[in-house]
C-alpha positions as CSV (number, residue, x, y, z in Angstrom):
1,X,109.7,85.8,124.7
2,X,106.5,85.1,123.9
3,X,103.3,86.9,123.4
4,X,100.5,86.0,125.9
5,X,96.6,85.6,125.2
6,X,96.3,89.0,126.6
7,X,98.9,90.7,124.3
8,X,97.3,89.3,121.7
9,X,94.5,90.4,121.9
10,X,95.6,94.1,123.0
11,X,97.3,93.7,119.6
12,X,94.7,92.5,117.4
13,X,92.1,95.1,118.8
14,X,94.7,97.9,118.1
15,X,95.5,96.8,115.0
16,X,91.9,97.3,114.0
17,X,92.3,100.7,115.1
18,X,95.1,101.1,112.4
19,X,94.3,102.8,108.9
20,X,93.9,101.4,105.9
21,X,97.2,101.2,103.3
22,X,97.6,102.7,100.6
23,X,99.7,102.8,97.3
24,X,102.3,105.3,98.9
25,X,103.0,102.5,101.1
26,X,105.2,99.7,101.0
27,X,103.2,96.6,99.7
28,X,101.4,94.1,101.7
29,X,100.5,91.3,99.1
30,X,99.1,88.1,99.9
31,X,98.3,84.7,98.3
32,X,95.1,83.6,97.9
33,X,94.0,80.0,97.1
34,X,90.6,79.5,95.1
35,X,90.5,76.6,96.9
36,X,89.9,78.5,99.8
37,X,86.6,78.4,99.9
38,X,85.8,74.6,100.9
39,X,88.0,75.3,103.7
40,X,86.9,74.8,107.2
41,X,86.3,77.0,108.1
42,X,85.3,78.5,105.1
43,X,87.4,81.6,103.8
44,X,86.3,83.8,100.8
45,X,85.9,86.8,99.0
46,X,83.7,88.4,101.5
47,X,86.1,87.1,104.4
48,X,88.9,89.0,103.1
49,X,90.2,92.4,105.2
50,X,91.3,94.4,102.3
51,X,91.6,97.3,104.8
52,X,94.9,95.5,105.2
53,X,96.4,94.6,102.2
54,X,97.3,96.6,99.0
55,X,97.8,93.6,96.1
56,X,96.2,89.9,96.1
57,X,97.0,87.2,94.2
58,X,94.7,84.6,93.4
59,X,96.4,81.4,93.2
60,X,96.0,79.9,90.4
61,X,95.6,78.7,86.8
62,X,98.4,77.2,84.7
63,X,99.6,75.5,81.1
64,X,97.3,73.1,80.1
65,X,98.8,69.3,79.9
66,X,99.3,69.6,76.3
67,X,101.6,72.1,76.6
68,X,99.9,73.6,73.6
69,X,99.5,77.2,75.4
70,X,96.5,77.2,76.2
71,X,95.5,77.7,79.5
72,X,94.1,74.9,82.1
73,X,91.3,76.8,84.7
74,X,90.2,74.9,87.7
75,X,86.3,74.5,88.1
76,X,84.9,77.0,90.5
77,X,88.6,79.2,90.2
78,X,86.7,82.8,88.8
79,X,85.1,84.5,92.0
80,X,84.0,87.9,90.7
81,X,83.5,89.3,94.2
82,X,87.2,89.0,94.8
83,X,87.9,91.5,92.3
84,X,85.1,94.1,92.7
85,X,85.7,94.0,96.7
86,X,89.5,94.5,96.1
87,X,88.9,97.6,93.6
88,X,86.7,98.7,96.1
89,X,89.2,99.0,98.9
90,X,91.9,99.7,96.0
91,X,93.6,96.8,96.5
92,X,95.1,95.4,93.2
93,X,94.4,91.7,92.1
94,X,97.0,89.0,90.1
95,X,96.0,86.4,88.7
96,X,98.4,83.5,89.4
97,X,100.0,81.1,86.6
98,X,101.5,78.3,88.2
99,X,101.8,74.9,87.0
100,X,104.5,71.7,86.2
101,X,107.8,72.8,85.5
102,X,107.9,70.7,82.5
103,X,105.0,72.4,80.9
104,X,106.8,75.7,81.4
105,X,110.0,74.1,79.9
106,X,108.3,73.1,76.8
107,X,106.2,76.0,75.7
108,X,109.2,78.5,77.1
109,X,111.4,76.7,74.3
110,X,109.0,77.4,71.6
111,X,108.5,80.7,70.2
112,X,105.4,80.7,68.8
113,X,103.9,77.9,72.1
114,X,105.4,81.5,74.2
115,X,103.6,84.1,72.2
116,X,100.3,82.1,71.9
117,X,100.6,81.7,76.0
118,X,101.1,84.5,76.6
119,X,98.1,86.2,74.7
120,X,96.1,83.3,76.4
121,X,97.4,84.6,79.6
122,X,97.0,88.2,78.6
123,X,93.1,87.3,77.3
124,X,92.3,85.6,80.4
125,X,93.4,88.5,82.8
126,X,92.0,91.4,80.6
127,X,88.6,89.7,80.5
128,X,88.4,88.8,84.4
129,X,89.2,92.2,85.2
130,X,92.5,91.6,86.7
131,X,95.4,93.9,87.7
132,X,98.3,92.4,86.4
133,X,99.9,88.4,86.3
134,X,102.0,87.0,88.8
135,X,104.0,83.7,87.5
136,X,104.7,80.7,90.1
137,X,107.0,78.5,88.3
138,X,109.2,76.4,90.3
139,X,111.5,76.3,89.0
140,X,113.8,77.3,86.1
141,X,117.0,74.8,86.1
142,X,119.3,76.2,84.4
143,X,120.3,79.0,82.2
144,X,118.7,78.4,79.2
145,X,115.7,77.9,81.1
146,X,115.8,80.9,82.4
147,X,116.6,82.7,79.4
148,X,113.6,81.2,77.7
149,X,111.2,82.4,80.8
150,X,112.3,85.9,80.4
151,X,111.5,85.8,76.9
152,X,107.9,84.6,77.9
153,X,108.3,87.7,80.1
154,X,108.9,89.7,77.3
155,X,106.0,88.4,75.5
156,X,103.5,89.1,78.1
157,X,104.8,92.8,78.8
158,X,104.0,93.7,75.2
159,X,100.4,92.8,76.3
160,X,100.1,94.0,79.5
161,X,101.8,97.4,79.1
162,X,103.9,98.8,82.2
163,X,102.3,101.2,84.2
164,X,99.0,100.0,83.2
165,X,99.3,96.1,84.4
166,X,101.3,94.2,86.9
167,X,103.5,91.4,86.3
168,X,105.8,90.2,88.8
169,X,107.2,86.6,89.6
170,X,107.4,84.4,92.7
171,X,111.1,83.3,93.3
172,X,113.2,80.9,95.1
173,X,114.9,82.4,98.5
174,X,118.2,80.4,97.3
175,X,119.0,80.9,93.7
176,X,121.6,78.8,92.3
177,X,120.9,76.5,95.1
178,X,117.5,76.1,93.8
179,X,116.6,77.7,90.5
180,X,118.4,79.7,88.2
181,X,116.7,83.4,87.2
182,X,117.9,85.6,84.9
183,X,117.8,88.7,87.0
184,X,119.7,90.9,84.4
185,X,116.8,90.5,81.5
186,X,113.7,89.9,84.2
187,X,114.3,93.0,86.4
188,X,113.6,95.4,83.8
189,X,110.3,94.0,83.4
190,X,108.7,92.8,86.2
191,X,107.2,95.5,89.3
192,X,108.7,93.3,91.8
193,X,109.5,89.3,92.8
194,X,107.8,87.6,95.8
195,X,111.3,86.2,97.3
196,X,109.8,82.6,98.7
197,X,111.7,82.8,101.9
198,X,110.1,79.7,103.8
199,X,110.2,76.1,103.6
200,X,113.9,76.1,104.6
201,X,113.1,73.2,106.6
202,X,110.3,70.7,106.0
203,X,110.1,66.8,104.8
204,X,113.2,67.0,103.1
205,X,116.0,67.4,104.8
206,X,117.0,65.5,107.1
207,X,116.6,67.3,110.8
208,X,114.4,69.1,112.3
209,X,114.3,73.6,111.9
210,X,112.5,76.6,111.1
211,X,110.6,76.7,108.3
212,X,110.9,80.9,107.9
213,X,114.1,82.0,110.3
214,X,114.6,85.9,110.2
215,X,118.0,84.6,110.4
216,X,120.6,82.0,109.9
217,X,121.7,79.7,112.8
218,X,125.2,78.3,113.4
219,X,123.6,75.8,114.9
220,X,121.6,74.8,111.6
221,X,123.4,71.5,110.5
222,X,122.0,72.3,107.1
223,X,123.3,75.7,106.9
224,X,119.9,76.0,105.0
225,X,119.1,79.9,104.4
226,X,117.1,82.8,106.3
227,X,115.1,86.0,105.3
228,X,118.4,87.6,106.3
229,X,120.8,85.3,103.7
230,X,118.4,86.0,101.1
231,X,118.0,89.6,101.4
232,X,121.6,90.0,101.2
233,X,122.1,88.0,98.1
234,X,119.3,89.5,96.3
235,X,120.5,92.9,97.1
236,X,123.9,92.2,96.2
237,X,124.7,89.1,94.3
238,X,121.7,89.0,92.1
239,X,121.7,93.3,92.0
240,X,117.7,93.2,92.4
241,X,116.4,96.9,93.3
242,X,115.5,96.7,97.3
243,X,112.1,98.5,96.1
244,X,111.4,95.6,93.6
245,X,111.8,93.0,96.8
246,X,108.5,91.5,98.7
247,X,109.9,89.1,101.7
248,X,107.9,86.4,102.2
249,X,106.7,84.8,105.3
250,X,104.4,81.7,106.2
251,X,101.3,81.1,107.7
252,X,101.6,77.5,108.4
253,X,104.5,75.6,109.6
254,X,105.4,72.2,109.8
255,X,105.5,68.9,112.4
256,X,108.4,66.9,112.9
257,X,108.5,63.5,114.2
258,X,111.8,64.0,116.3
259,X,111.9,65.4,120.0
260,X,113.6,68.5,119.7
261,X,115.6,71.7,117.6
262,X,118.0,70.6,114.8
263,X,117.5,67.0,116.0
264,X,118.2,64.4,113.0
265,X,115.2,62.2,111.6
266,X,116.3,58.6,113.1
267,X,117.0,56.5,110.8
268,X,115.4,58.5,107.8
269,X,117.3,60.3,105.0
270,X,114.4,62.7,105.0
271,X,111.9,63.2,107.6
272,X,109.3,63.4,105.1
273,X,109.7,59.7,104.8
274,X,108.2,59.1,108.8
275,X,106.4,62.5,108.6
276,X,106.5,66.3,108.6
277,X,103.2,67.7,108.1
278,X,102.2,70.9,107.5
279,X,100.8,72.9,109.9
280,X,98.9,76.0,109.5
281,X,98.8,78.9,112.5
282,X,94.9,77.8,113.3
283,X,95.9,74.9,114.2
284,X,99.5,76.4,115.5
285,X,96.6,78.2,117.9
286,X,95.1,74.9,119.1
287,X,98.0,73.1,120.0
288,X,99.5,75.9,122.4
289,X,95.6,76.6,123.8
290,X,95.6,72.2,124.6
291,X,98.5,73.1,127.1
292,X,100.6,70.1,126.1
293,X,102.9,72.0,124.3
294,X,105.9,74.4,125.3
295,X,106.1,77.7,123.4
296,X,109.8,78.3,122.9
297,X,111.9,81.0,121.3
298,X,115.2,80.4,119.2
299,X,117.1,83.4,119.8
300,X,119.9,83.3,117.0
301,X,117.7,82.5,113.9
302,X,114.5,84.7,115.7
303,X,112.0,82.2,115.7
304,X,109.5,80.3,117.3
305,X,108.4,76.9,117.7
306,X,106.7,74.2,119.8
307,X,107.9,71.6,122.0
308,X,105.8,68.6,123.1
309,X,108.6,65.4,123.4
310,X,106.2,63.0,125.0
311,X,103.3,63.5,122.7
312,X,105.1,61.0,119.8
313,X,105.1,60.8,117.2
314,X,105.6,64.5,116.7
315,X,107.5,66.7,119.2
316,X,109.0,69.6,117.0
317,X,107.0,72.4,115.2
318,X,108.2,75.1,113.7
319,X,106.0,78.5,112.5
320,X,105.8,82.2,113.0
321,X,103.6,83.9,115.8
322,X,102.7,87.6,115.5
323,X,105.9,89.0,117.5
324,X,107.9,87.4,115.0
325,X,105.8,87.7,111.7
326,X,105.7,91.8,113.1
327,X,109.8,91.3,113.4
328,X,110.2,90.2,109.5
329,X,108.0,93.2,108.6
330,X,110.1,95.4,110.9
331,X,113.3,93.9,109.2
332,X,112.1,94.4,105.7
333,X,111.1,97.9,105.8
334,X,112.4,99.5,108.2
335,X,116.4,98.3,108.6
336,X,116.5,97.1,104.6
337,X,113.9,99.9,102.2
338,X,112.4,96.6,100.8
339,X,109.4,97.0,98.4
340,X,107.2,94.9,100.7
341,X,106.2,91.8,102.2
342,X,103.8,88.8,101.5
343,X,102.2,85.9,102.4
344,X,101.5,82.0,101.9
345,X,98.5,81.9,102.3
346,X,95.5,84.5,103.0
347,X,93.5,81.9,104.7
348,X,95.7,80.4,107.1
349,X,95.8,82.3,109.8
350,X,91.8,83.0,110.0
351,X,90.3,81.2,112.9
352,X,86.9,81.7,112.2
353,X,87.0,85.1,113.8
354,X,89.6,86.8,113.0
355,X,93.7,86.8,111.1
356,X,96.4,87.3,114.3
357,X,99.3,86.9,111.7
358,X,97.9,89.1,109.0
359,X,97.1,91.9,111.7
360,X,100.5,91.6,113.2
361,X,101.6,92.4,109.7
362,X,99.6,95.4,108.8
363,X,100.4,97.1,112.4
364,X,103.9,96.5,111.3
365,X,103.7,97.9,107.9
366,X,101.7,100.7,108.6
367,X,104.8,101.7,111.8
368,X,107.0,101.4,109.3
369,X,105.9,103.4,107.1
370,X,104.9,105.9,109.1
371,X,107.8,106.2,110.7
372,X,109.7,106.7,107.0
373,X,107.3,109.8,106.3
């Protein structure tokens, strides 16, 4: 059940056959990291297939320690190309406020910290020539906290007027579990949430799994979520709009020091505390192409990942390969009308020559829309 060099490639080059997207669509929105740049290889603005995309965000900015509200802006962050490129192709750029939940805690609480944040936000994003603000805060604990984020919300959208500027708001895949939103008051104002629907394994918990399962395994000792649990809690427990919804997916994974699937950490609470690094799907790439790793397919949570037991101190590693990154998109749009779909991060899946899970997600997207027309 999975795809061979040769499929691949039939993919990729038929992908680039595809057309462009366009606003009618559903939305293809991906995360990109300033930092990208000093990457090896390197990824920038001029790197960037806008072809196949319709929003960006560029990750990110944030509160400044003081928790004053004024804004803290990494050196190098503003790459003007990345906005006239994307207007180009008439793709829409975010700009990304993300930061220490503390800070976000104390200038929430504050009425007058909110407003003057939010016109610092609101400043910053007119001036740079950006589309809208995306907000990254992980995470709001309870529901005062909550409360007090939609209010900041509030402040912003009597900046950046609807219909004339985006704002929309990366979320948890498990509220209550982890974070606490206040859907009633923030649906009203935000285009749509970036459901974070990944890391439902990783360093800390205890065994071994998928980082981004379509669905929910019995097996999982955890019990620890899916695309699937999350869809249907946001669609009916939290009453969020399935048009307001981007599903997320990953472009990196993560390596586990055990031997095999849902396998316990030995003698480690967390397997962060022996080692679960991330992966990304370059290097996902490389290990498959050195032949000492097994490509295996979990059938009941739809998802791949690698075997190598002899190879210690890591044997397990869980990611997404086109088939299923093209099977979330496929889920998303076509059997659940979601708004969209997204990506952490832009860069990586690029190989130096080209994006094998960003293609498989733009054949997808353009299918299924197509096939709704």
């Amino acid at each position: 059940m999975t795809l061979t060099s040769k499929t691949v490639l039939v993919a990729l080059l038929f992908a680039a056959t595809l057309p462009a997207l366009h606003a009618a669509n559903p939305r293809l929105l991906a995360y990109y990291g300033y930092w990208d740049r000093w990457n090896t290889p390197t990824y920038d603005a001029s790197n960037i297939p806008y072809g196949q995309l319709t929003h960006i965000v560029h990750d990110s900015i944030g509160p400044a320690l003081a928790a004053d509200g004024t804004l803290s802006i990494p050196p190098g962050f503003l790459e003007p190309q990345l906005i006239s490129r994307a207007h180009a192709a008439g793709v829409k750029v975010e700009i990304c406020i993300s930061g220490n939940s503390a800070l976000f805690v104390t200038i929430d609480a504050d009425a007058q910290l909110r407003a003057t944040f939010a016109q610092n936000i609101a400043n910053f994003a007119i001036a740079n020539g950006y589309d809208g603000v995306d907000f990254d805060y992980e995470v709001p604990s309870d529901s005062t906290q909550a409360s007090q984020f939609t209010s900041l919300i509030q402040d912003l959208r009597a900046l950046l007027p609807a219909g004339q500027y985006l704002i929309s708001a990366a979320v948890s895949s498990s509220p209550g579990s982890y974070g606490v939103y206040d859907f009633a008051g923030m649906t009203p104002l935000v285009d749509f949430y970036n459901v974070m629907t990944y890391d439902f394994h990783g360093a800390w918990t205890n065994h071994s799994g998928h980082n981004s399962p379509l669905y929910l395994s019995p097996l999982d000792p955890g019990q620890e979520g899916s695309l699937n649990t999350s869809t249907i809690s946001f669609t009916t427990q939290f009453n969020v709009p399935a048009e307001q919804i981007n599903l997320g997916t990953a472009f990196y994974g993560y390596a586990f020091n055990v031997d095999g699937l849902w396998t316990f950490c030995t003698d480690d609470a967390y397997c962060g505390n022996f080692g679960a690094p991330t992966v990304t799907y370059m290097q996902v790439e490389q290990l498959i192409a050195s032949g000492a790793w097994t490509e295996n397919f979990d059938d009941l949570a739809q998802a791949p990942y690698l075997l190598n037991p002899v190879d210690a101190p890591f044997g397990f590693v869980t990611y997404d390969s086109p088939s299923s990154t093209e099977a979330k998109v496929t889920y998303a749009i076509s059997q659940h009308n979601l708004g969209g779909v997204f990506m952490w991060e832009l860069s990586q899946d690029y190989n130096g020559d080209n994006q094998p899970l960003l293609s498989a997600m733009h054949s997808a997207l353009v299918h299924a829309s197509a096939a709704k027309h």
